[in-house]
C-alpha positions, -999 to +999 in steps of 0.1 A: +234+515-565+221+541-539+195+563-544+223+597-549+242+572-573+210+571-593+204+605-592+237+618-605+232+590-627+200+611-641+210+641-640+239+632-669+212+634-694+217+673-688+243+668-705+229+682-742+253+658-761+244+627-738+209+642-743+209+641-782+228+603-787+201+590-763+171+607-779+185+595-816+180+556-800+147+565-784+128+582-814+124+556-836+110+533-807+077+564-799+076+572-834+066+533-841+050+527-811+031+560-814+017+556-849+009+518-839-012+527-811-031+561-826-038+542-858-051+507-840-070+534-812-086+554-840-096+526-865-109+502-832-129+530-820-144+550-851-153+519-871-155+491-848-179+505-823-216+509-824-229+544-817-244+556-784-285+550-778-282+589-764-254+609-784-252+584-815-224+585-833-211+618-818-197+600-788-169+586-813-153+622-809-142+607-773-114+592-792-100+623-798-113+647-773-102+629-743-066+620-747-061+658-766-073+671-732-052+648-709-023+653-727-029+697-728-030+694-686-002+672-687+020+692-711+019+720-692+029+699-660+056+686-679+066+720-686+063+732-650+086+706-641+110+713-663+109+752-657+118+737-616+145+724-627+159+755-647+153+776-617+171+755-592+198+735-613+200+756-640+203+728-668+199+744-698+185+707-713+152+716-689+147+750-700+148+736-738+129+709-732+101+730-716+102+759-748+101+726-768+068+712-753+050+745-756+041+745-792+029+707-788+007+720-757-012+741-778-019+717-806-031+699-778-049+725-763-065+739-795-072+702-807-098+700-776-114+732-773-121+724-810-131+685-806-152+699-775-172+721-793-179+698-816-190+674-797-208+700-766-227+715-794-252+686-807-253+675-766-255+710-752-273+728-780-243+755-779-209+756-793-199+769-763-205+779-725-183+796-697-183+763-680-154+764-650-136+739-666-142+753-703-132+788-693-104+775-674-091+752-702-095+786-727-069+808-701-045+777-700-049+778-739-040+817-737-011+809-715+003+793-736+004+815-764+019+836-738+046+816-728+054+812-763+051+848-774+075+855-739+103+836-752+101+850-788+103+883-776+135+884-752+165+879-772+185+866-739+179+826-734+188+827-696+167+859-689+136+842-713+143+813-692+139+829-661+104+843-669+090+819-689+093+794-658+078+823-634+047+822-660+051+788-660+042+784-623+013+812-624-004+789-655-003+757-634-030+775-617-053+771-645-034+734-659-049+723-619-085+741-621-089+729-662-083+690-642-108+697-616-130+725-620-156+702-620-150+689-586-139+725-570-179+741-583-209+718-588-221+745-619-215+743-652-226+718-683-194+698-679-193+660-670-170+652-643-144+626-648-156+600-675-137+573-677-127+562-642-142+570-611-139+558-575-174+544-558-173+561-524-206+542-514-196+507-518-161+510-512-148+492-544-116+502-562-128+515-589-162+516-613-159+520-648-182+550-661-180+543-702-185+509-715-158+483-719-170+486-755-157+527-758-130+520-731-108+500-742-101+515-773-095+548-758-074+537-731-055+523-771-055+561-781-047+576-748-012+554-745-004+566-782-014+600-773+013+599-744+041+582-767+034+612-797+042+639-772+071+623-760+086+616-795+074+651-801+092+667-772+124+647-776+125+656-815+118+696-806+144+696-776+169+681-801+162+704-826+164+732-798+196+726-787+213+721-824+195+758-824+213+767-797+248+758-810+242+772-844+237+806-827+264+804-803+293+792-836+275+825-854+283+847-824+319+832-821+323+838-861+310+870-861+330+882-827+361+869-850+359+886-878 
């Protein structure tokens, strides 16, 4: 199959019917899968690790913290994707899919502005600090409140679309500097990257910055962090688009009568 073939091949799932019979056979797979990973993350790390000799048991808060944060920047990627699409192939499945991941992104979002403070304030002495990455991590939060309140308040779906991808591309902005803040000023209290870095000095792939003993079980929780928001966006895209059609057969049945 040529690489066009598999293309066209993709771009079928547009199709919103094609779209829901496939999502129906994929949920139940991230739904298990999901709940098997977050469960076995959670209970390995919270109760099967020893607490940190400098943050105690406070460093357990990783679990949640770090994949809630990954997955928030990547939501919003997601979404600018998706909005891409709209704008240039105008599938309606894109534009849905994107509304649909919103409200997940700011669970997300919330989750580790919450979970941060927690954990910056026993470490930092402060609930909070306009730290580059923390400031930047509180506009993406506000964008998406925005982006959510934008399609809410324009009754036409193409027009709500339209701008909703534009502010979509403006908050990607902020989705990049909330990822690397920390790398674009050398101010602020937060770390850099924690979990994987590259040693520039030696020249080795990579060198692990947590312990293999707080590592593996978040790289556990991370995977079933990625497989909820993909059951979560499938179910919410589905639900979207049965949404859809209810509105449109309640236009045709009122324009009838």
């Amino acid at each position: 199959m040529t690489i066009t073939a598999k293309a066209n091949s993709l771009w079928e799932y547009a199709n919103p019917r094609k779209f829901l019979a496939t999502s129906e056979r994929l949920l139940p797979f991230f739904w298990l899968a999901s709940t098997t990973c977050l469960v076995v993350g959670l209970v390995w790390g919270f109760f099967f690790t020893p607490d940190d000799y400098k943050q105690g048991s406070t460093v357990k808060i990783i679990y949640l913290h770090v994949p809630s944060a990954l997955m928030a920047i990547n939501c919003w990627l997601m979404m600018l994707a998706a909005s891409l699409i709209w704008l240039v192939r105008r599938h309606h499945v894109s534009a849905l899919a994107a509304r649909a991941a919103a409200p997940v992104g700011i669970v997300f979002t919330l989750m580790a502005l919450v979970t941060g403070a927690i954990w910056g304030q026993p470490m930092w002495g402060s609930w909070w600090a306009w730290d580059p990455r923390l400031t930047s991590f509180l506009i993406l939060f506000l964008f998406y409140l925005g982006y959510v309140a934008l399609w809410e308040a324009i009754e036409d779906p193409d027009t709500a679309a339209d701008l909703t991808s534009v502010l979509c591309l403006v908050g990607s902005v902020f989705a990049i500097l909330s990822r690397y803040a920390v790398n674009f000023w050398n101010q602020g209290l937060h770390q850099g990257a924690s979990v994987m870095r590259v040693a520039a000095v030696t020249g080795s792939d990579t060198e692990e910055k947590v312990s293999n003993i707080y590592f593996f079980p978040l790289m556990v929780c991370i995977v079933g962090f990625v497989l909820l928001f993909i059951a979560l966006v499938l179910y919410r895209t589905c639900t979207e688009i049965r949404a859809r059609r209810i509105k449109a057969l309640l236009a045709r049945e009122r324009a009838n009568a």
